[in-house]
N, C-alpha and C positions, 0 to 999 in steps of 0.2 A: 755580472759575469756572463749570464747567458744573451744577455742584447752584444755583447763584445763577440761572446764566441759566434754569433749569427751572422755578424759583419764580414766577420772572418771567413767563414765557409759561403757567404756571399762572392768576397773577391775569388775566391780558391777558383770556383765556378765558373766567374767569369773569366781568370785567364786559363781555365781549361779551355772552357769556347774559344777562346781567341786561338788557344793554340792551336786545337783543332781547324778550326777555319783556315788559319795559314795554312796548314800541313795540304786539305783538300787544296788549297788553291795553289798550290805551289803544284803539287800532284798533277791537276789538270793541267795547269801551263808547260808542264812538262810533257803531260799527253801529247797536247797540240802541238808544241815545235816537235818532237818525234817524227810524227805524222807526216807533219808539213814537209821533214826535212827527205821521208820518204816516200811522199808524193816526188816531190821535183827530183830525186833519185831517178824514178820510175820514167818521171818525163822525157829525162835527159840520157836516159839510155833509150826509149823511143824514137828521141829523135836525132840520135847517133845513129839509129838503125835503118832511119828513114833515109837520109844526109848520103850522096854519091861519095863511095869511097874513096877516102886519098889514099897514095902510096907513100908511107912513113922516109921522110929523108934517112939516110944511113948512118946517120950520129944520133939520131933520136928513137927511142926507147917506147914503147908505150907505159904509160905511168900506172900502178896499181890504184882497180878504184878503189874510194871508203867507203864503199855500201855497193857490197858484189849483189845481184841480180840472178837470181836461177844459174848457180852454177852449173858447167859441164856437166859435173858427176853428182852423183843422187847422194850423197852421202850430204846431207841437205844439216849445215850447223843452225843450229840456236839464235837466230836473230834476225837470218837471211831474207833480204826482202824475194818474195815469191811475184807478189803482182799487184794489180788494183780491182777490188771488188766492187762491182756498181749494181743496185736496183734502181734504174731510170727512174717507174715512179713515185719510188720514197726519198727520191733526190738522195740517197745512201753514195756514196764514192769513199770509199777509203783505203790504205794500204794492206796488205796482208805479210806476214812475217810468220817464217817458222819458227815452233813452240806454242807449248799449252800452260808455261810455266807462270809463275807469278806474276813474274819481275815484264814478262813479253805481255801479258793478258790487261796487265793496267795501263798498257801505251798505244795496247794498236789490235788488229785482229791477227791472231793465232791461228796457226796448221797444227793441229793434230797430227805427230810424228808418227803415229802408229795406225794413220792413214792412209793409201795413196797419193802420192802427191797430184795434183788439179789436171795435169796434164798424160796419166798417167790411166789405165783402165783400173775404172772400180767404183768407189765410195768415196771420196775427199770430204773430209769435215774441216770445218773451221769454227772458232769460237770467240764470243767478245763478251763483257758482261753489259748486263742488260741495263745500266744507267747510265753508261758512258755509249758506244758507238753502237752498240746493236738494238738501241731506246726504238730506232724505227721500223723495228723488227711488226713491235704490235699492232703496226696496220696493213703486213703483207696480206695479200690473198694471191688463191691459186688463179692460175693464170699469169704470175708479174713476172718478166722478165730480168735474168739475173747473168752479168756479165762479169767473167774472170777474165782479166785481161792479163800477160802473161809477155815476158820475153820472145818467148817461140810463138806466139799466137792467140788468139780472141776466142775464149771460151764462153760458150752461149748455154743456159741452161733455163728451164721452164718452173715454176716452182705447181708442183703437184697435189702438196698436200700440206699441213702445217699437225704438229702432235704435242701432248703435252705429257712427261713423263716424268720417274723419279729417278736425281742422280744418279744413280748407281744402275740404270738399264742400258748396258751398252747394247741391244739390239739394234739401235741406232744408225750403229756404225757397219751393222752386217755388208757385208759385199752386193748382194743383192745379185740381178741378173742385167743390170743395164748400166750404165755410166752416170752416177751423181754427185750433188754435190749436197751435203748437209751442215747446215748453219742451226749453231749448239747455243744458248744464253739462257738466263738463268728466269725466272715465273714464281709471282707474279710479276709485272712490272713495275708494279704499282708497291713494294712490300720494302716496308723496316727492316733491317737485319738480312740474314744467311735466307735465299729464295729456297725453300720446298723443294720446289718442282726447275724443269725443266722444259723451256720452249723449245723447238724443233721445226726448222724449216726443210722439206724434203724437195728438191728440185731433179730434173733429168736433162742430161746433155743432148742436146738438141742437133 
């Protein structure tokens, strides 16, 4: 009886693992076309911007796009791609999208709505978690150049200082006296389970 039931909670295990397995890899795949599909978003509004304007024939319309770009008004929804974050030498390039929510956090890098937005005078924070796109956080040093590229313009910032903190210290986010940008993920990098702590990248607008 007990060799029977040990078989049993043997299989039970293994398609637990199995399911878990799928679920991460389904998860990720999903990451990555997100990404991708809001990279080339980003690109393609770049190089509409770059491109000599035509003048729209009289029966033709301009088409709504499926992935607006820094809208006009700041009233900034829940998904919106903002722009492209790059640290040249951690080879970092990725999209950034407003929101801090769950469902925004496991696909791409997050604005912090209760931020200034990137383009904006203040404090801009952004957040990813630390296994998925912000993993190459843990070999920034001060000094690395950090560029927010942006609809309206190329956002240059120096990174100053890096800090390690606990969830719940929004000092972080203070205003401060100069123009920054703060990149938020979660410490150790290296940990099992729900991170402690919080890493903290401090940069200034250059």
């Amino acid at each position: 009886m007990n060799r029977h039931l040990g078989v049993w909670i043997e299989r039970l295990l293994f398609i637990i693992g199995v399911v878990c397995l799928g679920a991460y890899a389904f998860a990720t795949l999903d990451a990555r076309r997100y990404q991708a599909e809001q990279t080339a978003a980003f690109a393609a509004r770049e190089a509409a911007e770059k491109a000599p304007a035509a003048r729209p024939r009289p029966e033709e319309k301009p088409s709504p796009s499926s992935s607006a770009v820094m809208p006009s008004t700041e009233l900034v929804e829940t998904g919106t791609l903002l722009g492209m974050l790059d640290v040249p030498r951690l080879k970092l390039s990725t999209p950034v999208v407003q929101g801090d929510d769950d469902a925004t956090l496991s696909k791409a890098v997050g604005h912090l709505p209760d931020t200034p937005l990137p383009w904006h005078e203040g404090n801009s924070a952004v957040a990813a978690h630390r296994d998925t796109l912000f993993r190459p956080l843990k070999d920034i040093a001060v000094g690395d150049e950090i560029l927010f590229r942006t609809a309206t313009g190329d956002l240059r910032y120096r990174v100053t200082r890096t800090s390690i903190v606990n969830p719940d210290d929004v000092s972080v986010l203070d205003p401060g006296s100069r123009n920054m940008l703060t990149l938020i993920t979660c410490y150790p990098f290296y940990y099992v389970g729900h991170a402690p702590k919080r890493f903290i990248v401090h940069a200034e607008r250059e």
